[in-house]
N, CA, C and O of each residue as an XYZ file, in Angstrom:
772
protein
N      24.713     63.684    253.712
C      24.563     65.078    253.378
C      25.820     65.833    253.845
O      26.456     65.587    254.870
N      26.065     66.731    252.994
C      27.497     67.698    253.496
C      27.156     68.630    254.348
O      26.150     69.310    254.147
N      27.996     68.816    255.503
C      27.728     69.605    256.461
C      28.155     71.393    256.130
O      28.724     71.511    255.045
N      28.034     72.224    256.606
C      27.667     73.427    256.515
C      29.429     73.520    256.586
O      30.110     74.104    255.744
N      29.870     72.927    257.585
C      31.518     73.140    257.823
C      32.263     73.165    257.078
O      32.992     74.132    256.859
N      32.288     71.705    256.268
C      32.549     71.452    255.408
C      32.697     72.024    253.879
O      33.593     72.026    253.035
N      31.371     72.500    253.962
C      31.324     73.716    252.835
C      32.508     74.619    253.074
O      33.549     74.693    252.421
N      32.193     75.183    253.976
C      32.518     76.453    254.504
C      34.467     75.833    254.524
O      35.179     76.616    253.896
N      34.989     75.010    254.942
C      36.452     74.879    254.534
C      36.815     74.211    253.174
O      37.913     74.474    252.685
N      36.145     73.545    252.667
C      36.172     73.680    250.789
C      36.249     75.427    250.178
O      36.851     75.972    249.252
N      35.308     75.892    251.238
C      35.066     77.145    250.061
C      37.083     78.150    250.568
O      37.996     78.657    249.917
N      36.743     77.878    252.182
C      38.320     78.475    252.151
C      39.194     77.769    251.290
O      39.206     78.497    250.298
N      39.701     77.109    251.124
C      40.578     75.888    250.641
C      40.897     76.288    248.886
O      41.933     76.153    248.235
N      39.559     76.811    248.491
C      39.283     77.300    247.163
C      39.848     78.280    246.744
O      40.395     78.467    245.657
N      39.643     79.363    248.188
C      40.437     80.860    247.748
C      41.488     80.514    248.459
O      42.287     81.152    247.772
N      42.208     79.989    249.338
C      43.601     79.824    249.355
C      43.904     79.570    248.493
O      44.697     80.400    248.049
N      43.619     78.305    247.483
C      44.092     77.741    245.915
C      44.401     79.080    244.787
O      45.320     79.387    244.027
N      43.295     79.556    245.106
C      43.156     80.721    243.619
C      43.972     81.987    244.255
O      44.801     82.500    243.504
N      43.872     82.358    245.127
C      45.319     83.207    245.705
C      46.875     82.991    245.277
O      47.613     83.652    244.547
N      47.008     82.201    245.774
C      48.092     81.184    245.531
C      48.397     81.240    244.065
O      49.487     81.708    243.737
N      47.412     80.743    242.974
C      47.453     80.719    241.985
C      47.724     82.301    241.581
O      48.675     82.595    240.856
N      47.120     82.963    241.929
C      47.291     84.406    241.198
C      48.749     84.843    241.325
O      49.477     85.289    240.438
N      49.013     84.631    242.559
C      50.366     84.831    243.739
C      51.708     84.611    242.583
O      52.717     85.291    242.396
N      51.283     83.532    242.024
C      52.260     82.653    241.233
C      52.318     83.219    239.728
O      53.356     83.221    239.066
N      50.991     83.731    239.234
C      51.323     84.249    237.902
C      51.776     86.110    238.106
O      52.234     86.870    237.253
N      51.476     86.351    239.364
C      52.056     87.643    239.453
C      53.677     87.787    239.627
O      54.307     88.753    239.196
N      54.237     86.719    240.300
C      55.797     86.433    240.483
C      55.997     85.892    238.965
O      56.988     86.343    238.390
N      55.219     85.024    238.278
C      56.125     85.119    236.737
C      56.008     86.300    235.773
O      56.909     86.834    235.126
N      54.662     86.604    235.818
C      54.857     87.994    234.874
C      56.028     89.102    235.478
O      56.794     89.794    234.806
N      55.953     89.060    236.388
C      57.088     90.127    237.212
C      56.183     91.830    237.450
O      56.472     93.010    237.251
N      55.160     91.169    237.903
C      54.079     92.195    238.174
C      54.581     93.014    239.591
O      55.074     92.349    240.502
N      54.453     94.243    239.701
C      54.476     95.003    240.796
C      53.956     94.981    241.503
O      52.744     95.178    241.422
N      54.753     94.656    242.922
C      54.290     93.786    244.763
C      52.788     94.171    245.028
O      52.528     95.370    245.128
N      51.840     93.296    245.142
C      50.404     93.800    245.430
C      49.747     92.423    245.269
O      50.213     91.284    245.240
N      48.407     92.958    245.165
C      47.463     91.373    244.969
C      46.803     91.759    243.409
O      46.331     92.855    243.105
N      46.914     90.467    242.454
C      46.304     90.348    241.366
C      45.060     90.838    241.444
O      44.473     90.448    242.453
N      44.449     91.541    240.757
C      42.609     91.337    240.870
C      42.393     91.362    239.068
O      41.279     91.153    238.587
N      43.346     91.583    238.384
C      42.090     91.468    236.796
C      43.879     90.820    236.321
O      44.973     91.105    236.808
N      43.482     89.835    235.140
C      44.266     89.360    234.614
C      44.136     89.140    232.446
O      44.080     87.916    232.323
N      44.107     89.460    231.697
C      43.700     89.026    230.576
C      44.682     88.378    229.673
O      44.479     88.379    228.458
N      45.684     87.851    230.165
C      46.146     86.870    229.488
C      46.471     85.467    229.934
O      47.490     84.958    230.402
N      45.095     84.941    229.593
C      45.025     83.694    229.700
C      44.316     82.714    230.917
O      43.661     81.677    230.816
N      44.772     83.567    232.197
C      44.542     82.920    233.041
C      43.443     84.100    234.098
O      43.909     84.756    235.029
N      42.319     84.129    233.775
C      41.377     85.060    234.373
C      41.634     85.003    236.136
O      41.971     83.949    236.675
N      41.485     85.913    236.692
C      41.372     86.045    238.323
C      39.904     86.308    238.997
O      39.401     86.274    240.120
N      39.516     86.590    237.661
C      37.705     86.978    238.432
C      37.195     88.141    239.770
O      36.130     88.154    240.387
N      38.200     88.901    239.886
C      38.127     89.799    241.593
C      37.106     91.080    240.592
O      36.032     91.433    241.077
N      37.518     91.618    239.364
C      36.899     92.826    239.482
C      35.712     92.386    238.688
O      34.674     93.045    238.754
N      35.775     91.550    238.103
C      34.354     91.173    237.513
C      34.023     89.726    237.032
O      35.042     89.047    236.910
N      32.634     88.950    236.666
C      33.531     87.605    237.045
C      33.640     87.628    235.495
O      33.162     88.488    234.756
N      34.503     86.301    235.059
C      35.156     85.887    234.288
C      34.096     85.487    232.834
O      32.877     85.467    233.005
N      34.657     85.201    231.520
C      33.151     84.875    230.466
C      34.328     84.112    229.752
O      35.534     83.987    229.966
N      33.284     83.582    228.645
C      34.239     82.416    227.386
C      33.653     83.307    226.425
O      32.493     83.542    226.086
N      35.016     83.827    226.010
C      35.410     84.604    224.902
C      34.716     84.055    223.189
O      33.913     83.123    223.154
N      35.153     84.760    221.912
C      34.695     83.978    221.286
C      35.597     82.270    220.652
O      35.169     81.335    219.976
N      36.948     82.544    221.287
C      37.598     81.639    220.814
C      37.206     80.228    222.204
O      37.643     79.078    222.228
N      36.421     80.794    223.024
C      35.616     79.342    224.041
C      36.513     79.443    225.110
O      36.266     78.677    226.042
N      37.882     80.471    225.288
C      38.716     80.320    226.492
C      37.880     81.364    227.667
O      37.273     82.343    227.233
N      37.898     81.145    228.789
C      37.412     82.258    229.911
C      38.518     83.326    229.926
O      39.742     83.279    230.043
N      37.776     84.131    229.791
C      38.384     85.156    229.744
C      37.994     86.904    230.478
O      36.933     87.407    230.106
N      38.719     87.561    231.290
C      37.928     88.718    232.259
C      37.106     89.593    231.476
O      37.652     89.893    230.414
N      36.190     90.005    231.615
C      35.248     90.896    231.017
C      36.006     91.983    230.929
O      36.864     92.174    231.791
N      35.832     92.857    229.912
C      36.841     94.387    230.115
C      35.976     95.419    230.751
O      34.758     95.341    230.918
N      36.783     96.413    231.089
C      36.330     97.507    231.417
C      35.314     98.401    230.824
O      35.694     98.731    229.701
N      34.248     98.889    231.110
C      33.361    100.102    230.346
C      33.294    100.939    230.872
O      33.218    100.751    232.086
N      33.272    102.377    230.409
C      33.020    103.385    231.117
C      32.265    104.072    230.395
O      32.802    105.064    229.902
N      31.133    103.887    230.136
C      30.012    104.936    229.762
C      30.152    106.248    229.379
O      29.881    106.867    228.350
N      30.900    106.681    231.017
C      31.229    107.950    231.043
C      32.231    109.105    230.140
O      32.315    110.309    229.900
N      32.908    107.769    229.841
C      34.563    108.104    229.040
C      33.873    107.866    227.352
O      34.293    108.630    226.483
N      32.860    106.829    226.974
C      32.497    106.155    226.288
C      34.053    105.174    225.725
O      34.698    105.166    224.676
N      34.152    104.555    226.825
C      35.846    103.944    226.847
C      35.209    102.372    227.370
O      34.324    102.075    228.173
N      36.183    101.502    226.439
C      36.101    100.190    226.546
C      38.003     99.531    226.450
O      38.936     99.835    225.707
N      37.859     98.482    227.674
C      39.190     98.158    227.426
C      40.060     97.025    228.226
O      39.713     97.120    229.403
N      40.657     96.397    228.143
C      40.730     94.713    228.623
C      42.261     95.131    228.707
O      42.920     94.967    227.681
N      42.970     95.721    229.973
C      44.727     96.170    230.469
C      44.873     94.440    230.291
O      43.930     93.649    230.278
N      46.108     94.160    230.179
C      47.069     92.867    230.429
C      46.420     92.095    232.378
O      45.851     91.092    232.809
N      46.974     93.302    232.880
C      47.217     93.645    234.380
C      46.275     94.015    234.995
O      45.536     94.639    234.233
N      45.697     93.946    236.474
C      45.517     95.373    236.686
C      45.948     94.454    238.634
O      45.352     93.449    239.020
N      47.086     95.203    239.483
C      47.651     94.700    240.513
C      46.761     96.058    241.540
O      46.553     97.198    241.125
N      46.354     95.516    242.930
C      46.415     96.468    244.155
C      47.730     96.541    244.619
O      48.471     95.598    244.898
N      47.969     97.797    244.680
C      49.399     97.602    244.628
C      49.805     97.471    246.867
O      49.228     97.985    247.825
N      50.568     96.886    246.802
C      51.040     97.610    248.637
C      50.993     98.495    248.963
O      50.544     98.755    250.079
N      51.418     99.344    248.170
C      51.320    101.091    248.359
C      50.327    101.855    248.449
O      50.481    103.023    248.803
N      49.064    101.326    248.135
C      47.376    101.502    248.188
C      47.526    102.126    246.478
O      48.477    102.525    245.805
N      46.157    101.971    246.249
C      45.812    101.666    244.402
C      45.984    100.884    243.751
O      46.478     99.801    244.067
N      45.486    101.343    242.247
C      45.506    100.126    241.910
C      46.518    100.468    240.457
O      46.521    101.604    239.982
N      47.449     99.208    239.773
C      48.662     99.875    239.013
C      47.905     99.122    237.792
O      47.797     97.899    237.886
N      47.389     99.759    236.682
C      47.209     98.861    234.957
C      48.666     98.443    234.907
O      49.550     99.242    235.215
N      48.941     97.130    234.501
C      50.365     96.603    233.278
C      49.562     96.263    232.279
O      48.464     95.711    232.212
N      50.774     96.956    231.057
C      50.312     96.491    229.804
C      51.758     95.651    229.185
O      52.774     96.214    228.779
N      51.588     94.599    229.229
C      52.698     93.694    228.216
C      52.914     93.712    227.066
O      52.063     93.357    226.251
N      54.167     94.153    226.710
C      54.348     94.143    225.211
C      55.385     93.442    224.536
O      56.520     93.815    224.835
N      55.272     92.309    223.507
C      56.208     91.201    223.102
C      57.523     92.117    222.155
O      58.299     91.424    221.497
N      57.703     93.686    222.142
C      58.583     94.340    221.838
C      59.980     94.492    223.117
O      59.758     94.400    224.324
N      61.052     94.679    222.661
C      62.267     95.292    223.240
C      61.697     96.415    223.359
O      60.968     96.794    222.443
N      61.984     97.627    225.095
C      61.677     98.515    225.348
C      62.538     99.882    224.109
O      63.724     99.840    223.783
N      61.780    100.682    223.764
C      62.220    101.543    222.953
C      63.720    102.372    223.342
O      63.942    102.771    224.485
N      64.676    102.550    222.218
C      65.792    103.230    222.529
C      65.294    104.419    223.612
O      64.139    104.841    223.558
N      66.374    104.984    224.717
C      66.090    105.971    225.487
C      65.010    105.303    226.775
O      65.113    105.744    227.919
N      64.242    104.479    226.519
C      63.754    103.992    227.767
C      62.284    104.507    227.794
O      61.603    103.809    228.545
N      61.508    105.633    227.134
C      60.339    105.956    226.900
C      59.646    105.403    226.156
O      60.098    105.336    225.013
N      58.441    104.837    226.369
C      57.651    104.053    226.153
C      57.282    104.333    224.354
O      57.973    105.153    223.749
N      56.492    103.803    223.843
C      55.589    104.540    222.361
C      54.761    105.255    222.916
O      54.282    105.309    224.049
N      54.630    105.856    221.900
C      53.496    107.238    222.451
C      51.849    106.399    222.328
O      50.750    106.718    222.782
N      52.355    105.092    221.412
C      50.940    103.979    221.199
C      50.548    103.684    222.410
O      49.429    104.019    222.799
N      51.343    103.063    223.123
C      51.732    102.054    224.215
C      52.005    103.267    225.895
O      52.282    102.901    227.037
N      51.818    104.444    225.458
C      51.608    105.443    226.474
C      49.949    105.677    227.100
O      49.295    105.644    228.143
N      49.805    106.004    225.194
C      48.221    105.926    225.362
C      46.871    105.354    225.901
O      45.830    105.758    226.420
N      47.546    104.021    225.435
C      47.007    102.816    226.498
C      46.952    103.011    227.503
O      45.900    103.251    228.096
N      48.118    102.967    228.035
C      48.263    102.764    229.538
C      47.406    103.773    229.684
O      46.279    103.342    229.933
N      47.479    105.185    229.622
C      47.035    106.249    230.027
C      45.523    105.995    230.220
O      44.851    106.407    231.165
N      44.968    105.038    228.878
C      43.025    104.918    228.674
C      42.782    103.875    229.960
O      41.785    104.033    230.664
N      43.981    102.530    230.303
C      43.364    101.706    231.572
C      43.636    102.702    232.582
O      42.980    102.366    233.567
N      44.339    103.861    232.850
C      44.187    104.407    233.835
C      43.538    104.765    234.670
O      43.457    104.515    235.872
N      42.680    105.854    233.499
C      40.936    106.050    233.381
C      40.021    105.414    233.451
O      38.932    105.891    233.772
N      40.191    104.235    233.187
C      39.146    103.231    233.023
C      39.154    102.563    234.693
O      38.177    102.298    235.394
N      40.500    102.427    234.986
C      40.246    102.554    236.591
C      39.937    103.362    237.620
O      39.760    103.219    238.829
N      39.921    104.065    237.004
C      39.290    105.511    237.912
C      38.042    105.647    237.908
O      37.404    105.906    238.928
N      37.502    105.481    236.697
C      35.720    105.277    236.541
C      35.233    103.900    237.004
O      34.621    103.805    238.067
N      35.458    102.949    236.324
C      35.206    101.561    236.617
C      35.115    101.305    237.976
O      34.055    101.312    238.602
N      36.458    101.027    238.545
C      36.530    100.469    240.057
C      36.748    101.411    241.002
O      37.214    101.099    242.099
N      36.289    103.257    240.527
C      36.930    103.958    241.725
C      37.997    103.678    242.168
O      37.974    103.425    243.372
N      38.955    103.616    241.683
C      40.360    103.260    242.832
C      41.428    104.608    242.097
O      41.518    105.010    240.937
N      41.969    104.932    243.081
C      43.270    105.548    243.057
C      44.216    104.956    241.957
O      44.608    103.849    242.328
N      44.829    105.383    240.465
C      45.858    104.881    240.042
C      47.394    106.017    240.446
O      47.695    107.151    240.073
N      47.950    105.185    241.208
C      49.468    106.013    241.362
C      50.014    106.273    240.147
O      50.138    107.358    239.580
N      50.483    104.657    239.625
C      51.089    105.006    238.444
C      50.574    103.151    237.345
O      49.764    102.263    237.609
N      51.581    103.351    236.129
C      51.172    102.174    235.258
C      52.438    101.719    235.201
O      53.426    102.336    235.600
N      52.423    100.422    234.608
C      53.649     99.767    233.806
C      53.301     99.267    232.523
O      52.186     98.822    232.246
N      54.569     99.367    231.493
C      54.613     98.793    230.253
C      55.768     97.960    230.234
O      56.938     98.341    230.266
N      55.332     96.756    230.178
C      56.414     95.406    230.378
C      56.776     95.204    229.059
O      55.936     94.914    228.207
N      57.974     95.335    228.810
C      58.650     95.651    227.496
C      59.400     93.666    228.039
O      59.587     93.109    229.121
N      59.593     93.260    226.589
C      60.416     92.047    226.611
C      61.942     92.411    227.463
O      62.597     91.696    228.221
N      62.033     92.946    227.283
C      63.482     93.543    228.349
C      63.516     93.983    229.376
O      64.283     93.572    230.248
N      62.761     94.851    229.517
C      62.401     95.476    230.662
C      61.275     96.276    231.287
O      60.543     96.541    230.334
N      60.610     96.939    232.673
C      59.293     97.276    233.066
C      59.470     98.654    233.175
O      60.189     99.197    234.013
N      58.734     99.277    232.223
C      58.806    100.927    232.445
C      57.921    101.425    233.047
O      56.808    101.501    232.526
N      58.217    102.021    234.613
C      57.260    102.647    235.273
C      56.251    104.041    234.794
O      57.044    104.880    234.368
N      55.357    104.384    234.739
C      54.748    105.519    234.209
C      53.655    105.905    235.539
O      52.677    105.381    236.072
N      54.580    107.308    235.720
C      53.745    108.191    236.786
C      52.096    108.479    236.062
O      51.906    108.460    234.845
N      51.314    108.666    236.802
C      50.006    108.783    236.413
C      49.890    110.435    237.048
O      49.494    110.825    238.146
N      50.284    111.005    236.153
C      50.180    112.437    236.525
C      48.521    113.265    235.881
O      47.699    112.616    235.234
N      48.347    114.619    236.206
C      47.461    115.356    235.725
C      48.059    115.614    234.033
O      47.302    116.172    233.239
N      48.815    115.371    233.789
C      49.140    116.019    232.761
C      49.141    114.777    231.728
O      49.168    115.010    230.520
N      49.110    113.366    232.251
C      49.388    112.263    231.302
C      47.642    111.783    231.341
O      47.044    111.321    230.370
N      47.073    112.014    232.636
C      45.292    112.077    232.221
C      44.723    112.812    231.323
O      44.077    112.348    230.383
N      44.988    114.491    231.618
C      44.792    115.668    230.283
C      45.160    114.850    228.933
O      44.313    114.846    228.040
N      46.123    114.303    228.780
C      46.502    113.712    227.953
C      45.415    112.791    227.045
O      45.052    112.964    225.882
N      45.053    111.809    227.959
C      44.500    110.461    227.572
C      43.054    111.304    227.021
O      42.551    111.204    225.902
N      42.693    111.937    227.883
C      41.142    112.669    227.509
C      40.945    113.326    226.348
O      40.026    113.255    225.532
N      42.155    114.123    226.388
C      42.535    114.669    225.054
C      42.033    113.894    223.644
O      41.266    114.220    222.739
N      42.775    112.819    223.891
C      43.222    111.655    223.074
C      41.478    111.224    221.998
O      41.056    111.228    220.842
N      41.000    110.879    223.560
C      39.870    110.164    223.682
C      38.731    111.867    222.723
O      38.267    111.742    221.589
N      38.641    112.596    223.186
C      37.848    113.685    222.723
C      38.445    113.840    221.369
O      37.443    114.106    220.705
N      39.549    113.840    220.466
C      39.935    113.819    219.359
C      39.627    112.488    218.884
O      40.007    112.641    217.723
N      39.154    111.114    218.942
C      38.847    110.066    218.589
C      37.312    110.569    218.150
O      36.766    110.130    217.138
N      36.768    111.417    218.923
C      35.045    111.418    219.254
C      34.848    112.225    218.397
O      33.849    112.002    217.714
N      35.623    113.404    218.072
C      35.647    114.055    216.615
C      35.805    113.939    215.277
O      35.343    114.537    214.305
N      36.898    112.635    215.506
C      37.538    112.409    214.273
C      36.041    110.826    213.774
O      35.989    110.418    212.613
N      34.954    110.172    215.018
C      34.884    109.640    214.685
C      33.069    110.332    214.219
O      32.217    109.633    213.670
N      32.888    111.656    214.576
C      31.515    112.038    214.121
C      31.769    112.714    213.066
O      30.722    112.741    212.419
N      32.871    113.482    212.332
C      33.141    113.776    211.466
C      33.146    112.569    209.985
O      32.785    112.867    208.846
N      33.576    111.429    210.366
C      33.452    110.559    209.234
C      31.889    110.001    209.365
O      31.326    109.533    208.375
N      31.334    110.073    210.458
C      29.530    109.545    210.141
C      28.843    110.583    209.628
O      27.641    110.396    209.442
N      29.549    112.191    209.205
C      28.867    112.947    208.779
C      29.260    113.032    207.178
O      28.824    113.805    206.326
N      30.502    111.676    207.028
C      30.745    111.901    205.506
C      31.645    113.195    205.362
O      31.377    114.126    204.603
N      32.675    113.131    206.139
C      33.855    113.687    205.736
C      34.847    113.308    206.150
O      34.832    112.945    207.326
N      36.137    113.219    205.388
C      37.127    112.740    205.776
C      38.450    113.238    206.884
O      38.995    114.237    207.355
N      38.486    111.803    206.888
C      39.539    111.755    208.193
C      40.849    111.504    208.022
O      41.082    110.365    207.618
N      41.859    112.261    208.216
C      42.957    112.390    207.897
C      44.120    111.164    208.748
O      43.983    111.355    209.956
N      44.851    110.370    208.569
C      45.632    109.533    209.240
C      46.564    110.586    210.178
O      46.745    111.711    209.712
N      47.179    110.238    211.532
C      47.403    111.509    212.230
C      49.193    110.731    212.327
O      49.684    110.473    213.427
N      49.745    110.532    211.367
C      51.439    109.827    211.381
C      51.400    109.594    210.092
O      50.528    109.734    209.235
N      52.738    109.127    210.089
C      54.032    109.609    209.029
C      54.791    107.582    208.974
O      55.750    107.201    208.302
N      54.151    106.958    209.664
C      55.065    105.909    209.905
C      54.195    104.364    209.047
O      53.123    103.868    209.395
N      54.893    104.016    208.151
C      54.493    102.991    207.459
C      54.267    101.940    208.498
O      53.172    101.385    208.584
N      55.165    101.677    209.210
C      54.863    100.049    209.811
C      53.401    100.466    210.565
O      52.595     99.536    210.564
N      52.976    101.603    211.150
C      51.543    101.429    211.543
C      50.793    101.195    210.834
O      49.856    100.544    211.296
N      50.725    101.540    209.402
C      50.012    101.205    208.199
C      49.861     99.907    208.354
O      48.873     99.384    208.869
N      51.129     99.149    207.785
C      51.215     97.944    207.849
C      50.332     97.245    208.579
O      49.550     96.492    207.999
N      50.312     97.374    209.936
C      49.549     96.374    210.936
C      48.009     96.804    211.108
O      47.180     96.108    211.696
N      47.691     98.298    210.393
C      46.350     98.830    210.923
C      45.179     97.851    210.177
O      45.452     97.391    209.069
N      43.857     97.537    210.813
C      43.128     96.885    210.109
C      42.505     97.706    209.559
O      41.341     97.306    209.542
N      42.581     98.601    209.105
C      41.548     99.647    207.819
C      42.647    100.045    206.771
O      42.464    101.019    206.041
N      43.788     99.290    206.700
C      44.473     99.417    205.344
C      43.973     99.741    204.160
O      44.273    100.649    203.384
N      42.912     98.617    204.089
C      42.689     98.214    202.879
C      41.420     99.393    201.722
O      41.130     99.461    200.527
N      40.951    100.259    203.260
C      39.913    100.657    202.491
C      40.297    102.575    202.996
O      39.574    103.566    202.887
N      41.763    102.425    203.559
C      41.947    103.619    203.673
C      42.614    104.305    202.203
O      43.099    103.759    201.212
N      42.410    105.652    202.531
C      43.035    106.250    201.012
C      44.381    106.824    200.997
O      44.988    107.321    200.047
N      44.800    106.646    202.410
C      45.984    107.588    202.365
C      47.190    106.200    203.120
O      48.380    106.479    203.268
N      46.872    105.382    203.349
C      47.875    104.206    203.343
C      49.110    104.234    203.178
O      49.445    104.433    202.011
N      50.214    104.064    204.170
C      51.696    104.276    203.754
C      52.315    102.754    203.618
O      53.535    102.621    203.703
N      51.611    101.800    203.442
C      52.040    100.380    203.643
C      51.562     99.862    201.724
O      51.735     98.707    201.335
């Protein structure tokens, strides 16, 4: 029979391993100095919630809900940082945009895991990152980039009870390649792709 000890230094032995492990995908992503706790690409960490098999059968971290926000959402990242809080990264397989400012797409985001950490896990967000193939753009988490996100989120909630009441919804850009990639191309009417 296995002794109680025994357990008990397997089970350390386990989270030294998976530390370690996190330790290691936080030094390759080039994540900001802290401890891993949510991971969604690829390699789950299990700290903020535990881990599930997706529909493609890989484990994968459960995302975020916030009821409150009526906000759902699965960051790249999410690091405790040294500095106390907690920082969303969002990875993006693009070159960082001319001038060094993020997309206003890829702002947004960040801005919704912000929130989503603020409701979700209670924690303090200082600030976010958007890991551009080139380079990591820091983003202050100000009052004015939250106003923002809420904003965002309350114009989604309009734009999305207005079409269940059977009226239309206007596309809010000018830019074909979003067309291109959007999945309601096909049955939108105003389509620039």
């Amino acid at each position: 029979m296995i002794s109680v000890a025994l357990i008990i230094v397997l089970l350390f032995v386990a989270s030294l391993l998976a530390r370690a492990a996190a330790g290691r995908e936080s030094r390759r992503a080039g994540l900001p100095a802290g401890s891993l706790l949510y991971s969604d690409t690829g390699l789950p960490v299990g700290r903020v919630a535990p881990a599930e098999v997706g529909r493609d059968g890989r484990k994968q971290e459960r995302p975020l809900v916030s009821q409150a926000l009526s906000l759902v959402g699965r960051p790249d990242y999410l690091v405790e940082s040294e500095d106390g809080g907690v920082v969303p990264v969002e990875a993006k397989s693009t070159n960082c945009p001319p001038g060094g400012r993020p997309y206003d797409s890829h702002l947004a985001q960040l801005a919704a895991y912000c929130l989503l950490v603020e409701d979700v896990l209670g924690a303090t967000v200082p600030y976010g990152v958007v890991k551009y193939r080139d380079r990591e753009v820091r983003v202050e988490y100000t009052e004015e980039l939250r106003a923002y996100a809420l904003d965002l989120i309350e114009e989604m909630k309009r734009a999305a009870e207005a079409a269940a009441a059977g009226r239309e919804v206007h596309r809010s850009h000018e830019d074909p390649r979003r067309c291109a990639g959007c999945s309601l191309r096909d049955v939108c009417t105003e389509s620039l792709a």
